[in-house]
N, C-alpha and C positions, 0 to 999 in steps of 0.2 A: 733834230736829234731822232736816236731810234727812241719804239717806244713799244711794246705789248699793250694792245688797245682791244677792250671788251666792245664788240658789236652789236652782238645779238647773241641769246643762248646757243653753246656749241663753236662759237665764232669768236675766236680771239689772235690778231694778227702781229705781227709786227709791222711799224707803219713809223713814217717819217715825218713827227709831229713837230710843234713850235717849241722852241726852249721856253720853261717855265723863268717869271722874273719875279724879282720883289716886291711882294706887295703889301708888307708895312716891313717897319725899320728894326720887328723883333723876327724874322725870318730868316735863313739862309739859304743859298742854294748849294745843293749835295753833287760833286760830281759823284753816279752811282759806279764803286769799281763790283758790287758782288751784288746779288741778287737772288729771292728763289722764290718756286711756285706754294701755296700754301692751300693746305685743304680746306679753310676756310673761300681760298680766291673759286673752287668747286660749285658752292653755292652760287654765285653770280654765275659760273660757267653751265652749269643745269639747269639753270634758269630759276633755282628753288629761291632768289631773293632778286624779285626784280630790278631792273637798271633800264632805264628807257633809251639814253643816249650814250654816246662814246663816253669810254673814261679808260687811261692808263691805270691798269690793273697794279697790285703787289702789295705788301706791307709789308714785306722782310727785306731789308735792304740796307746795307751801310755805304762809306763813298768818302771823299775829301772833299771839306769846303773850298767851294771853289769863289763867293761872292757874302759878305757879312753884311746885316742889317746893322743902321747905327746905333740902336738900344742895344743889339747884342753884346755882351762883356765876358763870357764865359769861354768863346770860342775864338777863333783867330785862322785866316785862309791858308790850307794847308795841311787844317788839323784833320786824323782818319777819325773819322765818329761811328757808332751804332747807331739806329734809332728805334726808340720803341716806337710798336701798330699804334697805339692811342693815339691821337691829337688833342695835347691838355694843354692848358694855361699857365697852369703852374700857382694861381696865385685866390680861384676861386673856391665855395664851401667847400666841393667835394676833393677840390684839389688838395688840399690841405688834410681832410681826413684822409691822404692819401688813396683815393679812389680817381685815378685819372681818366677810367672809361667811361665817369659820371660827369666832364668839364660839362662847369654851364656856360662856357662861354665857346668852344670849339664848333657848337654844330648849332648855331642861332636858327635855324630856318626852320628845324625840326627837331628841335629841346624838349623836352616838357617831364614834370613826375610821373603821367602816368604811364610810360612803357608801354603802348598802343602798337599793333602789329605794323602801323603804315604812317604811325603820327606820335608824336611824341617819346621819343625815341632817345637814345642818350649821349655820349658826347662824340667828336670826330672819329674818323679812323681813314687811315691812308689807303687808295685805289678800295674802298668796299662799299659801293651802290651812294647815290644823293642822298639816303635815309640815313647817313653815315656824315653828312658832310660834303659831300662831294668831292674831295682832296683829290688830284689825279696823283697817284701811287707811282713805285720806285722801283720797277720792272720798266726800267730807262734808263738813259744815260745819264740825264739831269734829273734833280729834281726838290722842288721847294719846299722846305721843311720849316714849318710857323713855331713859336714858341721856341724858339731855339735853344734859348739860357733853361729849358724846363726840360727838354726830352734827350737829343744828343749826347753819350756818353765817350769822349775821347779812348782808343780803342790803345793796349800797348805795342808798342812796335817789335816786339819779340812774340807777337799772336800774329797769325796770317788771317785772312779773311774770313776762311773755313771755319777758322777755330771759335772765331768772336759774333758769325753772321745770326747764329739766332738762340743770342738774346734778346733778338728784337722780337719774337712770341715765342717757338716751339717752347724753347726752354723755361720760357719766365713762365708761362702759362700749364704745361706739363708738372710743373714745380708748384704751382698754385695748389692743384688739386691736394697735391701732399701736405702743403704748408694749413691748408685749411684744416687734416686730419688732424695735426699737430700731435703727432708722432712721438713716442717718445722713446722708442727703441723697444722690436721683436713683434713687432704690430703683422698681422697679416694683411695684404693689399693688394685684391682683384685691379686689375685693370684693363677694360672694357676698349680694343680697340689697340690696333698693335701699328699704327701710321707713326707720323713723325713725331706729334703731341702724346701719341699712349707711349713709344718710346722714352719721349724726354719724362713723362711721368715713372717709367718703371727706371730709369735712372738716376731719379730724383729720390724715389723709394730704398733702391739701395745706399745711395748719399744720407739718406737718414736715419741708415739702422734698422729697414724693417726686417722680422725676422722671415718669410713668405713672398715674395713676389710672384705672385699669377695673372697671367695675359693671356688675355680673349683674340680671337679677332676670325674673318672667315676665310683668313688666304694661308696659306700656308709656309710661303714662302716668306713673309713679313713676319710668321712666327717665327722663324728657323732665325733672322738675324735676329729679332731682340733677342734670343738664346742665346744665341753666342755672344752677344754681347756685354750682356749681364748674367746669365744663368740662371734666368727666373724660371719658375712653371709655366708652362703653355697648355692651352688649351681650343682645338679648334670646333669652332663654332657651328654643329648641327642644327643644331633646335635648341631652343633657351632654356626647355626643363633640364636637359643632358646635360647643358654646363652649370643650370645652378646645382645640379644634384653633385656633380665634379666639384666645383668649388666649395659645398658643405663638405667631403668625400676630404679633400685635404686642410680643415680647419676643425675637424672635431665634429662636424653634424653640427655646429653651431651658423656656418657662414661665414665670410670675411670680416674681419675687426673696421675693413677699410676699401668703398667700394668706388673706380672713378670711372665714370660716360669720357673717353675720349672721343667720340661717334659724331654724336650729333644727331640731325633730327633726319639726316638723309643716310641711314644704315640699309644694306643689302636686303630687300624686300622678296619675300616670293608672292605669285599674283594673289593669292588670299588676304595680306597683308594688303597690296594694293588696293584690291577693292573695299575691304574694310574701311579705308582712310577715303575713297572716293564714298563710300556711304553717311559715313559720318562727316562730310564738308570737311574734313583736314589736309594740309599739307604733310608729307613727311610721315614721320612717327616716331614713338616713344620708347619703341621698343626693348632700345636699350637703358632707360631710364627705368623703366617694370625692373630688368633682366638686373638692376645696381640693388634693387629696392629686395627683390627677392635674396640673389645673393647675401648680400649684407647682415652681419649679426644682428639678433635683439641691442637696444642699445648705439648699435654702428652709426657710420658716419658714410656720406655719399656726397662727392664732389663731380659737380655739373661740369665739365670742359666745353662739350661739343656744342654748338651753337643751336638753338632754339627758338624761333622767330615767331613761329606761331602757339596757339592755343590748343586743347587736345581735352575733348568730353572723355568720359571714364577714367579720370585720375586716382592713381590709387591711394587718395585723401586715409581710408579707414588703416589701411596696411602701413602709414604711414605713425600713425597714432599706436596703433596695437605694438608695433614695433619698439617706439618711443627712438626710429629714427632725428639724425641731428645733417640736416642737408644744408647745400651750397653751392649757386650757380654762381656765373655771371663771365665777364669778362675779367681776364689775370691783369690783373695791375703792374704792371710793368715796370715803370719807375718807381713802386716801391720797391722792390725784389731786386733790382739790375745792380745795385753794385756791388750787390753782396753775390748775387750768382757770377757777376765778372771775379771776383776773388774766386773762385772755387776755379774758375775757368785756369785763368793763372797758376793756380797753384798747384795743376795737374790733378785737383779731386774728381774731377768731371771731365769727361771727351764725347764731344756735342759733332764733330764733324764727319764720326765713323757710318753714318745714317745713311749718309752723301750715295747714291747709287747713280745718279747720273748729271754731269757738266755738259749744260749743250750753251750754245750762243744765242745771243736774244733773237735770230734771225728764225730760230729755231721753235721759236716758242709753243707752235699750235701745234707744235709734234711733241711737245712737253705736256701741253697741260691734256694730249689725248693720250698719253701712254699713263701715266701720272693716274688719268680720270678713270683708264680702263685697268686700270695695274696691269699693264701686259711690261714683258720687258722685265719681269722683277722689279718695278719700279717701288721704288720707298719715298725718294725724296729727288725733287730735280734744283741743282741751281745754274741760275743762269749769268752768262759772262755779257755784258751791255757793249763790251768794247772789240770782243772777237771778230 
């Protein structure tokens, strides 16, 4: 089968790997019809979250069963499913509090509580690095999805692929941010980062009544669509004092009620910023974490999206306390959120597939994830056809 296989940082090809098989009797195999690249699949492609050997990349991805495990009961070959990024169990501690990015049983090799930069790590995820599981991802034709009766959600047949493909992260995850705010209608809500996740965030914000939507980001072009799309505030990104001084500027001199990092730990650096992080032994930076923390009202609330791997000296611990800030990282729980964001999907509350700026073919892929990597092209969001 075809496959998008990560090589080496910069180096992601498409390649004619072995069909993935059964390997226990609660798995199925997915034939993939829709697929797309995801800012997270970035980290492994920059190399900022190492991966030593091949792995089929992806974790957005839906398909038809094409082959049922004999435990499986919930599904039948044929049926079109979503799947969320997690890889859970369905049936262990964290699974049950509803935290499926904490299974203790999906990523046995590298489990553990303490959340260690290279060890102890938390539960599967599909195509993202062996620290993750190892799961080869769904940026393929085929591919083996464990836990079946837990993650899969049968897709309706009056939605096309576009419309249902991602509630498998952007949306459920973009959504998290706001669901942590727990919103109650007229709220202000910065949002830090204008890609696919700060979109599905700033449309998750309007979905919930906030009264303010403002979006960050440094391109300009990726401000111009979340505008039209929702008609939040924009704001582009010079220098961090300019935008926190903008963002108090439109909340009273107070700050946003509501602050969320759709970034990550890999935000557009200039070389000072560089060598700062090469002096202090860091990967990455914080910077848009500072940039939530200043924005954000006395009291406020700040949801973590962007991904975080390492550690970072000079936290702003005191500004955190002074503030009487109320924060919230982690990975979006997927399976709790997804049947309820599928009803929204359905019912025309929400249009997840207008992001879409570019449909290439999987053959195509290392021209995806470098236009994608480089935002040239206007790129916002690429997905990929496995079958073209």
């Amino acid at each position: 089968m075809k496959a998008a296989v990560f090589h080496s940082p910069g180096k992601i090809t498409c390649d004619n790997v072995d069909d993935p098989k059964l390997e226990a009797q609660s798995d199925i195999i997915l034939k993939v019809t829709s697929t797309a690249i995801c800012g997270s699949d970035l980290h492994m492609y920059s190399g900022g979250i190492p991966q030593p050997r091949p792995m089929t990349m992806g974790h957005e991805f839906m398909g038809i069963v094409e082959e049922v495990g004999s435990d499986v009961s919930r599904l039948k070959v044929g049926d079109r499913v979503v799947v969320p990024f997690p890889v859970a169990c369905g049936h262990c501690f964290f699974c049950n509090q509803e935290l499926p990015g904490h299974c203790e049983h999906s990523n046995e090799e590298n489990y553990g509580p303490e959340g260690g930069i290279m060890t102890e790590k938390g539960g599967g995820m599909f195509g993202y690095t062996d620290l993750y599981g190892g799961y080869d991802g769904g940026q393929a034709q085929y591919v083996r999805v464990p836990y079946a009766d837990f993650g899969p959600r049968v897709v309706p047949e009056n939605l096309s692929d576009e419309q249902a493909l991602f509630l498998t992260d952007i949306f459920p995850t973009g959504y998290t941010g706001v669901m942590w705010a727990e919103l109650k209608g007229g709220e202000s809500v910065a949002i830090f980062g204008a890609g696919p996740v700060g979109s599905m965030a700033a449309k998750s914000a309007v979905l919930k009544n906030a009264g303010k939507v403002i979006v960050v980001d440094t391109v300009q072009y990726r401000l111009d669509q979340i505008k039209r799309l929702t008609g939040c505030e924009t704001i582009l990104w010079k220098n961090g004092k300019d935008v926190i001084d903008q963002i108090r500027d439109l909340t009273h001199g107070r700050g946003a009620d509501v602050c969320i990092d759709a970034v990550g730990f890999e935000p557009e650096r200039n070389l000072v910023d560089r060598a700062k992080a090469v002096v202090n032994f860091e990967k990455g930076s914080i910077k848009v974490v500072e940039a939530c923390m200043s924005a954000v009202r006395r009291g406020g609330k700040v949801s973590i999206l962007g991904v975080y791997p390492y550690n970072y000296d000079n936290f702003k611990l005191g500004q955190i306390f002074d503030k009487g800030l109320r924060i919230q990282a982690g990975q979006a729980p997927v399976h709790k959120v997804i049947d309820e964001l599928l009803d929204y999907v359905k019912n025309g509350k929400v249009v997840l597939d207008d992001i879409i700026t570019h449909r290439l073919s999987i053959d195509e892929v290392a021209k995806g994830y470098e236009i994608f990597d480089k935002k040239e092209d206007d790129c916002v969001k690429v997905v990929l056809d496995p079958w073209k």
